[in-house]
N, C-alpha and C positions, 0 to 999 in steps of 0.2 A: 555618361556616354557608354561606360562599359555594357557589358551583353556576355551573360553566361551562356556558350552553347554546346550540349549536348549530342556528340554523333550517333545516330540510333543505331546506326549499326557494327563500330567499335567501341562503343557507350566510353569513347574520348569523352572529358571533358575540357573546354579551355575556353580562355577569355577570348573576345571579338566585341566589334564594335558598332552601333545602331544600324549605320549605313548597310551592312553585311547583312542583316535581316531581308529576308526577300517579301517586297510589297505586297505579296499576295498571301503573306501568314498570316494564320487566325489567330486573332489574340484575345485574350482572359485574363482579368486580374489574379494571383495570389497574392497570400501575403506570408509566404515563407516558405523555406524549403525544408522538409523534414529528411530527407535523405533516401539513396536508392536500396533496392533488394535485390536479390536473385529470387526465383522462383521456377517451377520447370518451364513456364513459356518463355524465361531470359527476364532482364533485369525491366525493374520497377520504378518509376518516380514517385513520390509520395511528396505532396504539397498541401500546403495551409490553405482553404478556398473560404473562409470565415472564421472571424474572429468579432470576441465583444470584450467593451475596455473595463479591466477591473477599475481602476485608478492610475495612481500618480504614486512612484516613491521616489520622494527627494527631486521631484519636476519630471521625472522617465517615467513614461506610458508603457505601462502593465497590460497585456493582453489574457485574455484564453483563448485556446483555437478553438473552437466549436463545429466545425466541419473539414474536411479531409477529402483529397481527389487521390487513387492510385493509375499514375498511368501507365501504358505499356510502353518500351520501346519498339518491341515489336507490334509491325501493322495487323498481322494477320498470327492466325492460330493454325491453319493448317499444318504445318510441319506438325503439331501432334498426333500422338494417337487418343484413342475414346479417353484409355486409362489414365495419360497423360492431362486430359486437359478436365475429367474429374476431380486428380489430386490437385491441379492448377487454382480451379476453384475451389475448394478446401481451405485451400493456403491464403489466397484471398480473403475467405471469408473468414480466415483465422486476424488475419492483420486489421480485416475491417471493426471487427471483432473488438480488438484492444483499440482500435481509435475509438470508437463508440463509448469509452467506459471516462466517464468524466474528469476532468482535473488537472489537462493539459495546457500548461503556463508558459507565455514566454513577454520576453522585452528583445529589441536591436539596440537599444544603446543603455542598460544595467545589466551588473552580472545578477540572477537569481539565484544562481545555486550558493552562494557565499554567503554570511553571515553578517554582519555590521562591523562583528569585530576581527574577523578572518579581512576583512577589504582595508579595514583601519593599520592592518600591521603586515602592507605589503609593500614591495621594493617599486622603485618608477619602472624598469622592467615590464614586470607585470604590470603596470597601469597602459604601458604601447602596447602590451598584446591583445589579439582579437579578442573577444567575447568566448569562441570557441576555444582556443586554447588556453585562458586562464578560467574555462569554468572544471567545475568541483566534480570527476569523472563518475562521482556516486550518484548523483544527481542529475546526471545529462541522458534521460532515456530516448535517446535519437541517436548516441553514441556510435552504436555499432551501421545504423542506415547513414553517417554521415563520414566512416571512414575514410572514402575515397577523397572525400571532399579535405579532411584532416591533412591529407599527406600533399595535399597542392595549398603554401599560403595564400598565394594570391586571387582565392576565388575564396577564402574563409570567410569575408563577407555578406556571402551569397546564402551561406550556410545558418540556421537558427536553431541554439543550442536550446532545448528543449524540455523543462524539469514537469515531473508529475505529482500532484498532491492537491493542497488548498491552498488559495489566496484570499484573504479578506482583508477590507481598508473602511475603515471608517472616520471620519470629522463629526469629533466630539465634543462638546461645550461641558466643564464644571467651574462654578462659582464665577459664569461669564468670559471663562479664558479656556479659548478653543486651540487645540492639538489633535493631528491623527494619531491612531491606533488602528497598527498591521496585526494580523494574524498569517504567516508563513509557515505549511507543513512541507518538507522536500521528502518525496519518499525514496529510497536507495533502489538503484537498478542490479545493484548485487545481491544474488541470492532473493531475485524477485519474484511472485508468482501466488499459490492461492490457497487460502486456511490451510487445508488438511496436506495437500500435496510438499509444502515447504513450508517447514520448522527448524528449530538449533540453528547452527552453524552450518558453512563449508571448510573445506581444509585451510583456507586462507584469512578463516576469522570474520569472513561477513556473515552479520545476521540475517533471520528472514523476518519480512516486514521493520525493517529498519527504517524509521522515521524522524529528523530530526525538524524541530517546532521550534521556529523564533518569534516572538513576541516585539514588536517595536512600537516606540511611545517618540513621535516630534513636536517639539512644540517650543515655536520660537527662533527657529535655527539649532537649538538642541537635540543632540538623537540618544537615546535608550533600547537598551536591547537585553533579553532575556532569552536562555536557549535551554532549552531539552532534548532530551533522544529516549526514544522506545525503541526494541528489538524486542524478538525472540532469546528466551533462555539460549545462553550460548555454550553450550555441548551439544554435542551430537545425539539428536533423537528424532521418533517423528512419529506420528499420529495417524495412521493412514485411514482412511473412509472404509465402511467396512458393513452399512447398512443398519450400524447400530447408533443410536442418538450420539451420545459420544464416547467415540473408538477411544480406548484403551493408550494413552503414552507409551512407546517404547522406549526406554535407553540403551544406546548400540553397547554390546560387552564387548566388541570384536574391536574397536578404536583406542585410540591412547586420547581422552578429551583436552588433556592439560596444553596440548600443542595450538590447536585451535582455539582453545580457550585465552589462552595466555597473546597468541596474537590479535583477538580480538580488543584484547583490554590495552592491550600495547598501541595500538592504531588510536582507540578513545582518547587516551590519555594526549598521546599527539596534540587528537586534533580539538581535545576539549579540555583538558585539566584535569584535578580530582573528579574521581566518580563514589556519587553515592548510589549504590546498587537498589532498587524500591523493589521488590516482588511482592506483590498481590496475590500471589495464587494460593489455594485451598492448602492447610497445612494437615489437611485428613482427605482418604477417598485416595482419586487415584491420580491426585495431580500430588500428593504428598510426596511421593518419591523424588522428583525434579526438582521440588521446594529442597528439601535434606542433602540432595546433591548438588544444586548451585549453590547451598551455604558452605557446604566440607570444600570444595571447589577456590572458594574464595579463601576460605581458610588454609588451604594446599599452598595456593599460590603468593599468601605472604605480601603482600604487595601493598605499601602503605596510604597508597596515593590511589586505593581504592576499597570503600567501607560496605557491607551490606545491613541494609534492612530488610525482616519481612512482616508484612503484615497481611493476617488473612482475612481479608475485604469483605466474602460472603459471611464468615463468620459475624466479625466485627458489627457487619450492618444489616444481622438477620433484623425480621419483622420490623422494616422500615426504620431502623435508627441510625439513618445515614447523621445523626450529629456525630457519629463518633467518630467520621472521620477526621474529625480538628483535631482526635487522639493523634492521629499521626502527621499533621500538620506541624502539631507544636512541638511532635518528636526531631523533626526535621527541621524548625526554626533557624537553633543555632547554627546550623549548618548552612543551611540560607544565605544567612546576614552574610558567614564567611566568605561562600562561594563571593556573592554580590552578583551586580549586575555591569554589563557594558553601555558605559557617560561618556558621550562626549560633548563641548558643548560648544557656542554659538560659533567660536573663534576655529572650532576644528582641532582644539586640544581633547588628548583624551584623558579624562578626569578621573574616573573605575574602569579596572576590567574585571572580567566571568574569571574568577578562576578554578573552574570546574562546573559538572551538570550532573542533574540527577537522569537518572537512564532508570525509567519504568518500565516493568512490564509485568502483564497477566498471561495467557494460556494463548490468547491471539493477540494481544496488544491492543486491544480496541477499545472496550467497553469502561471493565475497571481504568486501563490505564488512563483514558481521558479525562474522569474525573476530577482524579488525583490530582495530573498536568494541570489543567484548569483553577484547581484549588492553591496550588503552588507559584503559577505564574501570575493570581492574583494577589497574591501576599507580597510579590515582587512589585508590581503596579502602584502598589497602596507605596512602599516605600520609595519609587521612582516618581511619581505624582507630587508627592510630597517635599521632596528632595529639588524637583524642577519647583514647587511654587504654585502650583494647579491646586493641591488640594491643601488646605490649613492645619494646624497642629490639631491632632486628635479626631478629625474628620475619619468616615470611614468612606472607600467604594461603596459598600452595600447599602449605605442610606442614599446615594446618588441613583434615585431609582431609573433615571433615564438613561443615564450608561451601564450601568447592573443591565440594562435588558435586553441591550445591545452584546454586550462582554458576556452575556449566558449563550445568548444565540449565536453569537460567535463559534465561540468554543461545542457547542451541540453540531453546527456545522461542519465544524471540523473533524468531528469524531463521525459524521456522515459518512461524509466522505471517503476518511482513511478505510472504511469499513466495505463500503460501497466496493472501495479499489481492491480490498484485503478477500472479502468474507462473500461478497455479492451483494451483500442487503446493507440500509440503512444501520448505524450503531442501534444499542439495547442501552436501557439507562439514559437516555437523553431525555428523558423529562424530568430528572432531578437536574442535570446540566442547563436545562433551561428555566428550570421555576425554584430549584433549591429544595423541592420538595418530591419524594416518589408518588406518584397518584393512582390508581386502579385503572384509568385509561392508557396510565404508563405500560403496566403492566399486561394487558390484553395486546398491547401493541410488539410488546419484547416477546410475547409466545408467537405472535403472527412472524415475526421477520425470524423467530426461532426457527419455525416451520418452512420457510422459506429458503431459509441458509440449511436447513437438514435435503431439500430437496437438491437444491443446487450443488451442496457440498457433494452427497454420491452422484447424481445424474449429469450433470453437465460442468465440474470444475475438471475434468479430465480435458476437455475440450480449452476451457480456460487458461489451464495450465500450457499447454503446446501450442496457444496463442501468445504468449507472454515469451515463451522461449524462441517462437520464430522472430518476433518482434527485437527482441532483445540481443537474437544473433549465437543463444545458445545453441542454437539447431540449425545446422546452413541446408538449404535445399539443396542436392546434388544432381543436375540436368540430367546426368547418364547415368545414375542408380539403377538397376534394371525395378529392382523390388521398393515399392515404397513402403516405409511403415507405416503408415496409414491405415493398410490394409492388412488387419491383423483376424486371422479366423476367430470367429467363436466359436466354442464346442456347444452339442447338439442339446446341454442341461439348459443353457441361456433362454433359450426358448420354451424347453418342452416344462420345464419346471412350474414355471410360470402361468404357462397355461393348464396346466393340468390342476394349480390351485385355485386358480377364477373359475374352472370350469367343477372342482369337490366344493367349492365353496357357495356356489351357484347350487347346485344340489343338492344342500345341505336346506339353502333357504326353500326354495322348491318341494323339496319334501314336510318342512315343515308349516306350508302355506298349503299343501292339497293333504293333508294328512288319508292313511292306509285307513284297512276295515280296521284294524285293532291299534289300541296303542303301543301295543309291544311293536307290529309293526311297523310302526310310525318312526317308534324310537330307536329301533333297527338301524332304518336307512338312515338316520338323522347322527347315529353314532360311526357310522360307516363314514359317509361322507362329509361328518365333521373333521372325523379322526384323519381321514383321507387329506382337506386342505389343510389340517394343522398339520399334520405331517413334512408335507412337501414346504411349508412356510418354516418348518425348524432345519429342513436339509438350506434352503434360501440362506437363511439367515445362517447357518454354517458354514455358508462358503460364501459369505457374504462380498467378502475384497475381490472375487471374481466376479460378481453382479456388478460392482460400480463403472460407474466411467472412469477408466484413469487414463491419463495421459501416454500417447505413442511416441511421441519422436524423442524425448532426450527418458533415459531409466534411471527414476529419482531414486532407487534403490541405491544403486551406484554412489551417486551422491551424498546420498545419508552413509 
């Protein structure tokens, strides 16, 4: 019987009841509420208007939203001016912007953002509280649109706490005895936003593209669960877009890293156990420096209840000899076994727990690290499989070709995904992820979505980036700002540069398509206005981090 109502014009919220509905409302189904905004024409609703059902975990109905309504409180726009209701739409179309980008997961009666074994060793407490305030504050990217709603309990109901990432469910038959297998990516709302723009750390120890991936196996009334984490190298640096393929690492000299580093690892440990540190990245070239100083780093910090490995991935698997990754599979074995995994079984006792995770990561966290994950959380499978009675002694996953194709496409999916939300483009490497093998279609495929994330990353992740922060609440719209940053001048090179090389460069072919009386003169103009567009394209690409799109409202500078 209860009735959320909204005042438009002191944007009160409070409980009321059917009857208080005036007959002549128009009414529309949603199915959730993501939470309000400010913006300059005044505050925003933002509702769920479609969703489609992943599955079922544990009997609770898994949704994604797949479509999104913003409405206004206010009727009318007049009260702006031109400039005002310009930036208005901006802002809009900044937030429509990040609903658009896939991966938006919720349940009303399971937590998502928690883990199997995080919900397994909670107090009854926490079991009365709402959904909202027992979920996992890393994970709830509607957080900051549903604050208002935080601070009144008795409407926390109304509210749908909201994680971002992958979900996949499948019902899998081996040797006639059928069990689901989940695939859970939760991606962190701290320190969130896009390739080049956010890398390392903040002062507070979150990483950027921080993703934590649980694996779960039921089967029978038994539940199994395996967990990973990838971030960003955790000191302070950053990579900013700069017009060249790829921009140059900085490491900040001006920060003390050991502080943010060291709360970083302090938070993990919390909330995962040991860590075994995996870095992928190049141990030559110009990711070498960040390899050398996240090992001196971990060796600074002493800390025993966290080990690193590195292993360099492109090296290891130059000219297609991805076997060699079982090199560092079976480095990592004994380690494995140790960690174990989280049993519990039919009766609700808990039989193992995780005690600790591996936290990978490469230069984005995308490509290599998915792999690896993949290759690690089936080694896990194989001995949880086993352990429940699904698979027979000496049996392997990989001779079970019908689940192998399932559990590849999975895991490619998921590296999608993360990538999709991270980078813009589909993952690279996913056709070893999905067939076990690299193929030369693979490969035509990884230079295409290369090309793609090089456009995207200078031209439009500036945009992306200050979608992500309006959304996320790092940047508040301020109604009476006189100046908005939005509107940031360009200087007069932005243009004329540019044009002045399409137009030597045009001149170049021109002359050498109607060629002069002589070929000295041909050769002339042809060195003229060669020389002329190469020119202007080296001053370009000199000033290159002025050419790109970067982001206006929050200065990631600052930041880093």
């Amino acid at each position: 019987d209860d009735v959320l109502a909204i005042d438009r014009v002191s944007t009160e919220v409070t409980l009321t009841v059917k009857k208080d509905v005036p007959p002549s409302a128009v009414t529309r189904p949603i199915f959730g509420i993501l939470g309000t905004i400010r913006l300059v024409a005044g505050t925003y609703l933002i509702v769920i208007t479609k969703k489609k059902k992943v599955g079922e975990i544990f009997s609770h109905a898994i949704w994604k939203a797949t479509d999104f309504d913003i409405l206004s409180y206010k009727k009318t726009m007049l009260h702006l001016t031109d400039i005002q209701l310009q930036d208005n739409k901006v802002f809009l179309s900044m937030l429509n912007h990040v609903l658009s980008v896939d991966g938006f997961y919720f349940s009303t009666t399971y937590d998502l953002t928690h883990t199997l074994q995080r919900l397994a060793n909670t107090s009854p407490e926490f079991q009365e509280m709402s959904l909202l305030e027992r979920a996992d504050p890393r994970f709830v990217w509607n957080g900051h649109l549903l604050r208002e709603f935080i601070a009144q309990p008795e409407i926390h109901r109304f509210a749908t706490p909201v994680m971002h990432g992958f979900i996949t469910m499948h019902s899998c038959c081996i040797n006639g005895k059928c069990f689901d297998w989940l695939l859970v990516s939760r991606r962190s709302c701290f320190r969130a936003g896009v390739r080049y723009y956010v890398r390392g750390i903040d002062s507070e120890g979150h990483a950027a593209n921080f993703v934590e991936t649980e694996q779960i196996v039921h089967y029978k009334g038994s539940k199994a669960s395996f967990v990973q984490t990838r971030g960003s190298i955790p000191f302070f640096w950053s990579q900013r877009p700069n017009l060249k393929y790829k921009p140059k690492p900085q490491i900040s000299k001006s920060v003390n890293h050991m502080d943010g580093f060291q709360r970083h690892f302090d938070s993990q440990i919390i909330s995962y156990g040991k860590q075994i540190i995996v870095n992928l990245v190049n141990q030559k070239g110009s990711e070498k420096p960040l390899e050398q100083t996240f090992a001196k780093m971990v060796n600074s910090m002493g800390n025993g209840m966290v080990k690193y490995v590195a292993f360099d991935f492109h090296k290891e698997c130059s000219r297609m000899r991805w076997d060699r990754l079982q090199i560092l599979v079976d480095q990592l074995s004994e380690q494995q076994d140790e960690f174990s995994y989280f049993l519990v079984d039919s009766e609700g006792k808990i039989v193992a727990q995780q005690e600790g995770t591996f936290r990978s990561n490469c230069m984005d966290c995308l490509d290599r690290t998915n792999v690896i994950q993949s290759l690690l959380a089936r080694r896990s499978l194989q001995a949880q499989l086993q352990r429940l009675g699904v698979l027979h002694v000496g049996q392997r996953i990989e001779e079970q070709a019908d689940f192998e194709k399932i559990y590849k496409n999975a895991w490619a999916d998921n590296a999608n995904a993360c990538a999709k939300q991270y980078a813009g483009t589909g993952a690279l490497k996913t056709d070893f992820t999905r067939t076990g093998k690299r193929t030369q279609w693979g490969l035509i495929m990884d230079g295409w979505n290369s090309l793609i994330r090089y456009y995207k990353n200078n031209f439009s992740d500036g945009f992306r980036q200050d979608a992500i922060d309006l959304f996320l609440g790092n940047y508040s719209v301020d109604e009476v700002e006189p100046a908005s940053p939005l509107h940031v001048k360009k200087d007069w090179k932005f243009l004329a540069l540019p044009i002045i090389m399409v137009v030597a460069f045009s001149m170049c072919i021109i002359c050498l398509l109607m060629a002069g009386d002589t070929w000295t003169e041909t050769l002339a103009y042809v060195l003229f206005w060669g020389s002329a567009s190469f020119g202007t394209f080296a001053i370009i690409l000199y000033n290159g981090k002025d050419f790109v799109d970067a982001p206006k409202l929050v200065q990631k500078e600052k930041m880093d």
